[in-house]
C-alpha positions in Angstrom: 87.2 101.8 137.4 84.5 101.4 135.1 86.4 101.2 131.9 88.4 99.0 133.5 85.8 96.9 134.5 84.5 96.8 130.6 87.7 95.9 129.3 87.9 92.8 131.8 84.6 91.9 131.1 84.5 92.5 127.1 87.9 90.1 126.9 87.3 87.7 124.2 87.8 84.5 127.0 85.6 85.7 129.5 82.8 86.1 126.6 83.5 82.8 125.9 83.3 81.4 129.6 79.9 83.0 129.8 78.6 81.5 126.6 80.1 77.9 127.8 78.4 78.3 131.3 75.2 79.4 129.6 75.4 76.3 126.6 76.3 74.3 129.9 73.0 75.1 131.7 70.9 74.4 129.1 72.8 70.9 128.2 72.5 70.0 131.6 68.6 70.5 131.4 68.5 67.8 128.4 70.6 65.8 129.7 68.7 65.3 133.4 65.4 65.7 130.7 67.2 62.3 128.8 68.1 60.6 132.1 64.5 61.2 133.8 61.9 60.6 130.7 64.1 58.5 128.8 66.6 56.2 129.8 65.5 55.1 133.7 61.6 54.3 132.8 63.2 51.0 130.7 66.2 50.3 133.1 63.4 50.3 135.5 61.1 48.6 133.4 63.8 45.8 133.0 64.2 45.4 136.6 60.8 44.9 137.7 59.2 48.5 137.2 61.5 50.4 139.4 61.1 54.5 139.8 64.9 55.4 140.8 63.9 58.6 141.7 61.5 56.5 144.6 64.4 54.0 145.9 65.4 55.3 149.6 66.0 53.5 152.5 64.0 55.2 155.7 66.5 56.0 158.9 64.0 57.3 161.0 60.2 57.5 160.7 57.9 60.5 160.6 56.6 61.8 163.6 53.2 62.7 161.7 52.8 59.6 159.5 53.9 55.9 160.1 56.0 53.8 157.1 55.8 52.3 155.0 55.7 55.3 152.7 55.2 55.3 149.2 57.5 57.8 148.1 60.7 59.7 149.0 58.3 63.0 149.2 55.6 60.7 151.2 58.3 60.4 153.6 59.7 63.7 153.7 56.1 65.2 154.4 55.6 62.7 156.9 59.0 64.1 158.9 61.1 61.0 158.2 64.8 61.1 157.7 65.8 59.6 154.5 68.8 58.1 152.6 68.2 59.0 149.0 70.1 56.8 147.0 68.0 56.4 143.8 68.3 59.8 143.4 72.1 59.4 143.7 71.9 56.8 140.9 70.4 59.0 138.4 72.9 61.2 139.1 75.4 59.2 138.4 74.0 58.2 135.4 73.4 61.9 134.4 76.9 62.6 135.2 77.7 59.3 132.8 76.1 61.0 130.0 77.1 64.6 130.0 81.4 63.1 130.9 80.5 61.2 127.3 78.9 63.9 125.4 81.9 65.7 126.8 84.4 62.9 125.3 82.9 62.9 122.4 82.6 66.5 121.4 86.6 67.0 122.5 87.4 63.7 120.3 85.8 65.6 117.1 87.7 68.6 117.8 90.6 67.0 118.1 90.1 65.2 115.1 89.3 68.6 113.2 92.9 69.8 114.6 94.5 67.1 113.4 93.1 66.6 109.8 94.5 69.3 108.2 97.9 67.7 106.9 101.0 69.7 107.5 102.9 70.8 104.2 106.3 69.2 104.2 108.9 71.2 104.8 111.0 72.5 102.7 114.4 71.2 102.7 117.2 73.9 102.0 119.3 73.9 98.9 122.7 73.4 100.6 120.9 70.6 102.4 119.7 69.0 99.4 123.5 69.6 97.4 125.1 68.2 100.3 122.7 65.1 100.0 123.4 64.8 95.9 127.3 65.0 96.8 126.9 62.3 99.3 125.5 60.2 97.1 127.6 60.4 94.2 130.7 59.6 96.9 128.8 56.6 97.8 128.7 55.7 94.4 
């Protein structure tokens, strides 16, 4: 069982779902890194200094604290129920990003792939004879 275990596991496409999962985390870290710290502060800036991450609409208030709350984690330590949807829109744009990235990278493979011109193929002599012979018929 064990060898057969490190042959399913040693197989060339499972290595290479492992290293895409891996790459995958660690893109997914920039890219949430990119949405956070880079792109919302000026979309919020632009729309009249707006945290994202802060927009939530309260559905029922803390037992311990009364609203308004400052925060989505003001509220959530305060026992209110919350509908995140700032959150949700950073999301969306993180998931706007990373489907691009993803467009992009499979566009320049693609492009690779089809660069490389294919060599004519070679017609065969009887081909070609029969071609001269129609021609000089024609003629």
């Amino acid at each position: 069982m064990f060898k057969e275990f490190k042959a399913f596991a040693m197989r060339g496409n499972v290595v290479d779902m492992a290293v895409g999962i891996i790459i995958g985390a660690a893109f997914g870290a920039i890219v949430k890194s990119l949405v956070d710290d880079v792109i919302m502060p000026p979309i919020g800036l632009l729309l009249g200094n707006v945290d994202f991450s802060n927009l939530f609409i309260v559905l029922k208030d803390g037992a311990e604290i009364a609203p308004p709350y400052a925060s989505v984690a003001a509220a959530q330590a305060a026992g209110a129920v919350t509908l995140n949807y700032g959150l949700f829109i950073n999301a969306v744009v993180s998931f706007t990003i990373v489907a691009f990235a993803v467009f992009m990278l499979i566009r320049a493979i693609n492009k690779l792939k089809s660069e490389e011109p294919e060599a004519p193929a070679v017609t065969p002599e009887d081909i070609v004879l029969l071609r001269e012979i129609r021609d000089s018929l024609k003629k």
